[in-house]
Residue frames as qw, qx, qy, qz and C-alpha x, y, z in Angstrom:
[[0.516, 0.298, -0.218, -0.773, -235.72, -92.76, 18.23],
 [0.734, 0.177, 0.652, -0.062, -238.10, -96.09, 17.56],
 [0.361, -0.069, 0.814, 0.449, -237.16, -97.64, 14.12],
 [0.497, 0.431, 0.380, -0.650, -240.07, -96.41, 12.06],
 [0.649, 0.477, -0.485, -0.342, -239.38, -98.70, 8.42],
 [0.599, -0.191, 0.769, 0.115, -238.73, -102.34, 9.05],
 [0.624, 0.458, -0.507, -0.378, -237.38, -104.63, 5.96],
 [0.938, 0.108, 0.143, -0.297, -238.00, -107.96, 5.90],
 [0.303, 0.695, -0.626, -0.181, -235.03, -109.91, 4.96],
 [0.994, 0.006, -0.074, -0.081, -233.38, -113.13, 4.30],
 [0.511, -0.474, 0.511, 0.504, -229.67, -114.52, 4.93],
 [0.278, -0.232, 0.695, 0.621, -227.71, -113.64, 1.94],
 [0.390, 0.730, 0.554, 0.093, -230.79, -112.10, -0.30],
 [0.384, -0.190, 0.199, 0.882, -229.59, -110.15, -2.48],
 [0.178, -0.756, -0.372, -0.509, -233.42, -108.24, -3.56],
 [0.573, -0.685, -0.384, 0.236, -233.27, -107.61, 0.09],
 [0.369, -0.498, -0.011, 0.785, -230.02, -105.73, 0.10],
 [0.080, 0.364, 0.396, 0.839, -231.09, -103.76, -3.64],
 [0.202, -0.738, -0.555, -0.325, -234.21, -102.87, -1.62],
 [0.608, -0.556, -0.007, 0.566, -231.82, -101.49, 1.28],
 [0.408, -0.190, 0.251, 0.857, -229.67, -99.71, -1.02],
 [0.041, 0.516, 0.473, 0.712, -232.91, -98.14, -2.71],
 [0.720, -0.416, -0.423, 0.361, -233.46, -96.77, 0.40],
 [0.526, -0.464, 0.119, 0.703, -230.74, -95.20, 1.38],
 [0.306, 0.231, 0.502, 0.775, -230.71, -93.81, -2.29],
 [0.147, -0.671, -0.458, -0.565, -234.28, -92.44, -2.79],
 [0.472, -0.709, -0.263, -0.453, -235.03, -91.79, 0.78],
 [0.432, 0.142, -0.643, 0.617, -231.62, -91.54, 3.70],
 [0.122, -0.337, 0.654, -0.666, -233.61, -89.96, 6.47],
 [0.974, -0.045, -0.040, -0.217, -236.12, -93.48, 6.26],
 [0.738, 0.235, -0.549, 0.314, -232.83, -95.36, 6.17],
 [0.169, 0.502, -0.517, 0.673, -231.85, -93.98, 8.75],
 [0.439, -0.234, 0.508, -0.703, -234.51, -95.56, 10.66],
 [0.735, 0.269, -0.497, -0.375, -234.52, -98.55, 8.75],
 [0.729, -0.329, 0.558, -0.220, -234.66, -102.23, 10.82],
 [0.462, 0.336, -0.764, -0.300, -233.76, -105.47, 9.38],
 [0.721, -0.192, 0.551, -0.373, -235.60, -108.10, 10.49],
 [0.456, 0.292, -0.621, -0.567, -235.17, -111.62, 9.31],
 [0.763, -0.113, -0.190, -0.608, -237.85, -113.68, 9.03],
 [0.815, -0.056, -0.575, 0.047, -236.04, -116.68, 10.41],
 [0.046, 0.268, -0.561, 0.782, -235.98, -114.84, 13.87],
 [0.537, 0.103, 0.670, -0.502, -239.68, -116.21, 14.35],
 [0.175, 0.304, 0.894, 0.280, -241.76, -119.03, 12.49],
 [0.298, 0.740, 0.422, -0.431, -244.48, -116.52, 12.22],
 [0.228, 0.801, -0.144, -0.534, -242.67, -114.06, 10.52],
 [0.145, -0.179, 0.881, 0.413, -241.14, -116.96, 8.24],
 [0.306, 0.112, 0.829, 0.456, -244.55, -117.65, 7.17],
 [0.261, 0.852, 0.272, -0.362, -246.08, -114.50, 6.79],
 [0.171, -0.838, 0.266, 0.445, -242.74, -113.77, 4.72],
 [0.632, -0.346, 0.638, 0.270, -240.86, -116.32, 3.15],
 [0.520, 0.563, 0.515, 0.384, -242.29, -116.18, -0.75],
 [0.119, 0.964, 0.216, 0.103, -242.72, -112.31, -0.35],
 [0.379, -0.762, 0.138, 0.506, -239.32, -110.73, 0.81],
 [0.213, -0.076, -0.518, 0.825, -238.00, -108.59, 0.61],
 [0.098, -0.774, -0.478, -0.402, -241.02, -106.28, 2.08],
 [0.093, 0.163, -0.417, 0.889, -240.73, -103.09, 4.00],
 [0.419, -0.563, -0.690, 0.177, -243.01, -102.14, 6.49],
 [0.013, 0.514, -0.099, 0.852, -244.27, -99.06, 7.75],
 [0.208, -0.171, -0.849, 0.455, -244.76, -98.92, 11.40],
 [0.217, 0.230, 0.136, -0.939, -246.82, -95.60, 11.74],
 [0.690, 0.094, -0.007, -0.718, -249.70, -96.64, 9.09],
 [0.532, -0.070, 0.843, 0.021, -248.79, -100.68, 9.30],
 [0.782, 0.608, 0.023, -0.133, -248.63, -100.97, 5.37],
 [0.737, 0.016, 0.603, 0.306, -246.60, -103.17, 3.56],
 [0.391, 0.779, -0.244, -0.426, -244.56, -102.53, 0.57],
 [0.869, 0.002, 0.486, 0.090, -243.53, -106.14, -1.40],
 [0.280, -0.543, 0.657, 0.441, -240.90, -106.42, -3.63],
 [0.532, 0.201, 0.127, 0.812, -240.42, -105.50, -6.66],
 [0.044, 0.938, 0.202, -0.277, -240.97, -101.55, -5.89],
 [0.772, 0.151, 0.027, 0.616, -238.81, -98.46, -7.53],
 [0.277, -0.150, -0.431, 0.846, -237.87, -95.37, -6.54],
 [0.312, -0.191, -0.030, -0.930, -240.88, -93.71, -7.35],
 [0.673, -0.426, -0.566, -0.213, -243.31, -96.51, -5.32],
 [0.595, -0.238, -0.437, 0.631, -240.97, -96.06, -2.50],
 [0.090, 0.107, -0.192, 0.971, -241.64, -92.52, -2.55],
 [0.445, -0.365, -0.289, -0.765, -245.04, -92.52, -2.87],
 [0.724, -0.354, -0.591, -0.041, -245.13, -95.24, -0.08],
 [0.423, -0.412, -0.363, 0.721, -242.97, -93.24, 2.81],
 [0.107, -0.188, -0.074, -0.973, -245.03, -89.62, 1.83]]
């Protein structure tokens, strides 16, 4: 199955991992198909990213969801 939720992350960001664990919370079968990507894996994504993380990322309608969110944005963003 392709990955269909990428999150944005940093080393050792802890918004990153609350935004992970909200997730998993509000919404396990998206986790379950949740990526991590971090942004210092290409200079692009570092500076499309680097003020904004964490951000998730739908692949399917390529929209963007930027930190802070809570569990009701998150829903309303993966419905």
């Amino acid at each position: 199955m392709n990955k269909q939720l990428q999150l944005f992350t940093g080393k050792d960001c802890c918004l990153c991992e609350q935004a992970a664990q909200l997730v998993q919370q509000c919404a396990p079968n998206w986790y379950s198909q949740l990526q991590k990507v971090d942004i210092k894996s290409s200079p692009d994504l570092y500076h499309l990213y680097a003020a904004r993380i964490p951000v998730l990322k739908r692949i399917d309608k390529q929209a963007e969801l930027g930190w802070p969110f809570d569990a009701q944005q998150l829903t309303e963003f993966l419905s």
